[in-house]
BALOBA-1460 file (C-alpha; in Angstrom, 3 decimals):
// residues 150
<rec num="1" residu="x" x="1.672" y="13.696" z="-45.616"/>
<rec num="2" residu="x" x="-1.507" y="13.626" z="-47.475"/>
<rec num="3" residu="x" x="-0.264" y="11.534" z="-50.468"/>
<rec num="4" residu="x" x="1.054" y="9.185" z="-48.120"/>
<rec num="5" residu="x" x="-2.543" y="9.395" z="-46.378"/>
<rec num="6" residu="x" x="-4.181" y="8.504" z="-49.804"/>
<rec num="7" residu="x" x="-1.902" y="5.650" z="-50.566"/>
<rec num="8" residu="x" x="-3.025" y="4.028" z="-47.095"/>
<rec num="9" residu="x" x="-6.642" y="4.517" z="-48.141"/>
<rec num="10" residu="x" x="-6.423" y="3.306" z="-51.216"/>
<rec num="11" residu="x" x="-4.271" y="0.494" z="-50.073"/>
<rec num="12" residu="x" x="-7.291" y="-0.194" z="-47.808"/>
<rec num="13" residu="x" x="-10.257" y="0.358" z="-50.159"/>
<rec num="14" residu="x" x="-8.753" y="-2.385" z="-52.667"/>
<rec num="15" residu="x" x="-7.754" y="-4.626" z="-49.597"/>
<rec num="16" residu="x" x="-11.294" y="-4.580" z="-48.688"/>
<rec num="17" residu="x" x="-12.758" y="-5.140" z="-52.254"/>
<rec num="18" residu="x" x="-10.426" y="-7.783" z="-53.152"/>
<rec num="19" residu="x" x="-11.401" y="-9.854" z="-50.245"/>
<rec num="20" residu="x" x="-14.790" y="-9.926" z="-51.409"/>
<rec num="21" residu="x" x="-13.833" y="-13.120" z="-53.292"/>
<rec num="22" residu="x" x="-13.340" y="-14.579" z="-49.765"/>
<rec num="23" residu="x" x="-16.203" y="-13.967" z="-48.255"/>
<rec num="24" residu="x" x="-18.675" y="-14.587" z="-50.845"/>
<rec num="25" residu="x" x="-17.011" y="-18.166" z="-51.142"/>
<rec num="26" residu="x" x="-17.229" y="-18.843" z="-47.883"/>
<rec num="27" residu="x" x="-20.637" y="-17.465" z="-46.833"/>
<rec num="28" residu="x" x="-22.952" y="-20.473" z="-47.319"/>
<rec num="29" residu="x" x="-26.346" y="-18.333" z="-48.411"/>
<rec num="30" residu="x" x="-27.650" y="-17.807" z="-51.556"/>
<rec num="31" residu="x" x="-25.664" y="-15.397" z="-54.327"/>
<rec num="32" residu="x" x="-28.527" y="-13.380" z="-55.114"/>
<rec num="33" residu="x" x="-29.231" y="-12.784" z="-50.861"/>
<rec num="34" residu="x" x="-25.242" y="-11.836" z="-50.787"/>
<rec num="35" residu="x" x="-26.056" y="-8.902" z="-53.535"/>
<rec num="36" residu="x" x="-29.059" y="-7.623" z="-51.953"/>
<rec num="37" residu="x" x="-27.162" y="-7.459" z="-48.725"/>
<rec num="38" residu="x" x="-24.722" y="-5.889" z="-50.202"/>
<rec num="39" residu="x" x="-26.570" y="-3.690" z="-52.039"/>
<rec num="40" residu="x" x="-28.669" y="-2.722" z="-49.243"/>
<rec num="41" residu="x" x="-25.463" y="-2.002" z="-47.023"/>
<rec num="42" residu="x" x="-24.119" y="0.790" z="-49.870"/>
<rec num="43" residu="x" x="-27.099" y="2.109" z="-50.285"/>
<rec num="44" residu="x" x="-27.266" y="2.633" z="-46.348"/>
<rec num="45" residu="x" x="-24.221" y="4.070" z="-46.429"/>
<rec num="46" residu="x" x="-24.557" y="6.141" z="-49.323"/>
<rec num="47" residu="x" x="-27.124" y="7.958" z="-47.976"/>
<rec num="48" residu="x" x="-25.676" y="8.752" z="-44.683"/>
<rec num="49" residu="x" x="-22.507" y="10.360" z="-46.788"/>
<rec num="50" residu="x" x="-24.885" y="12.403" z="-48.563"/>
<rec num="51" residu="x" x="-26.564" y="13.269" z="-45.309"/>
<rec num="52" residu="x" x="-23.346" y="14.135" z="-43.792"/>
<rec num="53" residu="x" x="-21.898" y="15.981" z="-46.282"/>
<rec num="54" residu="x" x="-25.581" y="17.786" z="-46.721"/>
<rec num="55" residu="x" x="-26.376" y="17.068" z="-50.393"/>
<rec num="56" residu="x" x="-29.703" y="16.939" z="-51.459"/>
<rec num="57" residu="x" x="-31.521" y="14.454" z="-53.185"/>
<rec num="58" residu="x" x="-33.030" y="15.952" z="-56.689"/>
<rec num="59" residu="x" x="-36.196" y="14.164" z="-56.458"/>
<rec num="60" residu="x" x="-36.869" y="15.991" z="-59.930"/>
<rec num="61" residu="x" x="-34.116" y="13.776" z="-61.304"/>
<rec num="62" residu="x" x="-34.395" y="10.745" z="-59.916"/>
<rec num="63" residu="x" x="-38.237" y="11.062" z="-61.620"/>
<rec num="64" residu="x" x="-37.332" y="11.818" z="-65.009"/>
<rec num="65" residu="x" x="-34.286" y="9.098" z="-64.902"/>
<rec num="66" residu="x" x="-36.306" y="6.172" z="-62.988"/>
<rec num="67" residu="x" x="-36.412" y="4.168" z="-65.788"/>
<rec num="68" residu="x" x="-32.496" y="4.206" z="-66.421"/>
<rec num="69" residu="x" x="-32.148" y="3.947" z="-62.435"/>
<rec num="70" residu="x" x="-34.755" y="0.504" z="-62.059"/>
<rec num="71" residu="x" x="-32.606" y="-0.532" z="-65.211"/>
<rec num="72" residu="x" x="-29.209" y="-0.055" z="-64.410"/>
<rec num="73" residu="x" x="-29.961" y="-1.534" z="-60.716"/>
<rec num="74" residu="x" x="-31.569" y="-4.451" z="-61.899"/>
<rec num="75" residu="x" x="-27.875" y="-5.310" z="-64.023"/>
<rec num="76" residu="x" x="-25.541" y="-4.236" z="-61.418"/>
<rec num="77" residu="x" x="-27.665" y="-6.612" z="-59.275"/>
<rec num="78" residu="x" x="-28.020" y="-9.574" z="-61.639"/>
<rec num="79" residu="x" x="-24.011" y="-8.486" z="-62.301"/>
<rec num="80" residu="x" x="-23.011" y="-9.147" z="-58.805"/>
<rec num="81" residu="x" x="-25.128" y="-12.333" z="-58.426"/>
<rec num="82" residu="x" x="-23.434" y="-13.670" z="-61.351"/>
<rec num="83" residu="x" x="-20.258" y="-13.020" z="-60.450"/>
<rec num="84" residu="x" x="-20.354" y="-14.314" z="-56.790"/>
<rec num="85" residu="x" x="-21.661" y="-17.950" z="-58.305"/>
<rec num="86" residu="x" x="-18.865" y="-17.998" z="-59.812"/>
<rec num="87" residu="x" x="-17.139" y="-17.061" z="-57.267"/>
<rec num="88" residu="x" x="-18.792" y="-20.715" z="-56.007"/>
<rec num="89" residu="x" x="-18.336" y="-22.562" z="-59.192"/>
<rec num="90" residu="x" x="-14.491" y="-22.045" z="-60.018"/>
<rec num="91" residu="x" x="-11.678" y="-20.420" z="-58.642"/>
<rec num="92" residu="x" x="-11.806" y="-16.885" z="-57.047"/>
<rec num="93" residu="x" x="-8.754" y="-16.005" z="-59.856"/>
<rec num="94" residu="x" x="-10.906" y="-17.301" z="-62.912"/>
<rec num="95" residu="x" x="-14.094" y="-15.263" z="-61.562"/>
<rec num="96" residu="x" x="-12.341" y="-12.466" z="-61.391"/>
<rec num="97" residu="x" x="-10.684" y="-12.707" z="-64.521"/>
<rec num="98" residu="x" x="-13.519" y="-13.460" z="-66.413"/>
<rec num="99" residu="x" x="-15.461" y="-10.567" z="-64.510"/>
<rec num="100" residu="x" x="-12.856" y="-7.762" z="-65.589"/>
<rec num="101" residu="x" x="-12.768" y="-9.356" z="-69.008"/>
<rec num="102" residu="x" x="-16.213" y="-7.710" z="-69.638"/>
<rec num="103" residu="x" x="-15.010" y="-4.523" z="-71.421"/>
<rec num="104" residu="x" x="-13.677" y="-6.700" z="-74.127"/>
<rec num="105" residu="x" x="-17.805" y="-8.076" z="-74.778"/>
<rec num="106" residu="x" x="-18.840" y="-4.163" z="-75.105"/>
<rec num="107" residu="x" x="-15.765" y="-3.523" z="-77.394"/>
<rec num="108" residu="x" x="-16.654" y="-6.537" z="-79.432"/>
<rec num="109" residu="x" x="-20.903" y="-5.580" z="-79.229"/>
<rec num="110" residu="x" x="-20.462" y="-2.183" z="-79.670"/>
<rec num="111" residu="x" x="-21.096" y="-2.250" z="-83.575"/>
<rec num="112" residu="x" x="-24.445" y="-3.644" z="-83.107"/>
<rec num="113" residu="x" x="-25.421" y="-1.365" z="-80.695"/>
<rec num="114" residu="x" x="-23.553" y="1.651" z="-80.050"/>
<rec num="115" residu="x" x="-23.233" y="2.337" z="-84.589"/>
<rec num="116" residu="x" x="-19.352" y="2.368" z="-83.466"/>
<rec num="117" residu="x" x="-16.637" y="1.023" z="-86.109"/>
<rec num="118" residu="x" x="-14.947" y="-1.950" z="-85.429"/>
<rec num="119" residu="x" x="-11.388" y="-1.404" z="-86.489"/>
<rec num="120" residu="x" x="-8.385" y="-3.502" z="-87.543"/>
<rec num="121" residu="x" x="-6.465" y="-2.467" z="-83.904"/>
<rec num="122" residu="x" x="-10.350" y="-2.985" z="-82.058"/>
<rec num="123" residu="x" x="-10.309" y="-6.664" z="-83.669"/>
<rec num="124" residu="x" x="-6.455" y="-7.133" z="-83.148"/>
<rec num="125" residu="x" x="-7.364" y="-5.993" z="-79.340"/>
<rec num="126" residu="x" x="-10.292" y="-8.105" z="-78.808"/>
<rec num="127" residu="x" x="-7.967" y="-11.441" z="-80.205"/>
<rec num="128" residu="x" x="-5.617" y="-10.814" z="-78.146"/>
<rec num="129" residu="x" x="-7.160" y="-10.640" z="-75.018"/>
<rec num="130" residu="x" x="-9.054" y="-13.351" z="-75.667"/>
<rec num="131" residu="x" x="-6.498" y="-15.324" z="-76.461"/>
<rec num="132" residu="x" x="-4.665" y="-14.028" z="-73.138"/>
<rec num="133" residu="x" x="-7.823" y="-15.312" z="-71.661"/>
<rec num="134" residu="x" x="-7.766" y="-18.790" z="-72.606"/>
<rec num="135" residu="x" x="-4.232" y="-18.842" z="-71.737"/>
<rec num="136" residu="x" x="-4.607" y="-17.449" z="-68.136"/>
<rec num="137" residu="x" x="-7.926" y="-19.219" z="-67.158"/>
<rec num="138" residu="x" x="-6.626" y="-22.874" z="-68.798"/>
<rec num="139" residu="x" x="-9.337" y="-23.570" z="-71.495"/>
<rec num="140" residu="x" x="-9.284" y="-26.386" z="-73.911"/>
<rec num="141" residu="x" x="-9.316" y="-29.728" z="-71.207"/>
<rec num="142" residu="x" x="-6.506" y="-32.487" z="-70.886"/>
<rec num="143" residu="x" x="-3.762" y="-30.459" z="-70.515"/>
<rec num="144" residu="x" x="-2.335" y="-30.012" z="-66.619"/>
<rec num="145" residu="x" x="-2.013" y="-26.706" z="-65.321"/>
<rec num="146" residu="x" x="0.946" y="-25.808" z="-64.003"/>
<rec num="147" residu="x" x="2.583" y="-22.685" z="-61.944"/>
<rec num="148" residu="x" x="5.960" y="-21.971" z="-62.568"/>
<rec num="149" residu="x" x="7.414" y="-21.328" z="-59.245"/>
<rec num="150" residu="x" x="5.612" y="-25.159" z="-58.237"/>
């Protein structure tokens, strides 16, 4: 009974996050008002978890990490606000693709900043998916799309 009660939950969570494609598309206001919102209506319910589940707020750490915190708010904001233009700009598919394809731009940046190796198997990773890429999301103009079950 309660695996079957997390599969429905997180049948529902991704249900509700992958429609977020849909909405953003078709709410006509501004991307940058649609991640405030949004980040406004997490916070709001972030803290009422914590309330109800009686955690405390550390106000020690939140004051020696403030800098990371303003920092890593401001990119998960600009992060959202770029991917919901797109969201505007192409199709919901391509955004999304090109949204989870981030990992492969830390992979490929990480000897710069991270001092990490890039490897033969790293380089043979990053060419493939972004070859993959190009493939799914149709780059290089002229040539028709097509889907195979059309």
């Amino acid at each position: 009974m309660k695996n079957t009660q997390i599969k429905i939950n997180l049948i529902f969570v991704m249900l509700i996050f992958g429609s977020i494609g849909l909405f953003v598309r078709n709410i006509d206001l501004a991307s940058s008002l649609v991640a405030l919102v949004r980040g406004c209506i997490g916070s709001i319910f972030l803290i009422t978890a914590g309330f109800a589940m009686r955690q405390k707020l550390s106000w020690k750490a939140i004051k020696s990490n403030l800098i990371f915190l303003i920092l890593s708010g401001t990119a998960i904001g600009f992060n959202w606000i770029f991917l919901f233009q797109a969201y505007k700009y192409t199709t919901i598919s391509n955004a999304t693709l090109s949204y989870y394809f981030a990992p492969v731009f830390v992979m490929f940046l990480a000897p710069i900043f991270l001092k990490e190796r890039l490897t033969l198997v790293k380089t043979i990773s990053i060419a493939g998916a972004v070859s993959g890429m190009f493939l799914l999301i149709g780059v290089g103009g002229g040539m028709e799309r097509t889907i195979w079950w059309e």
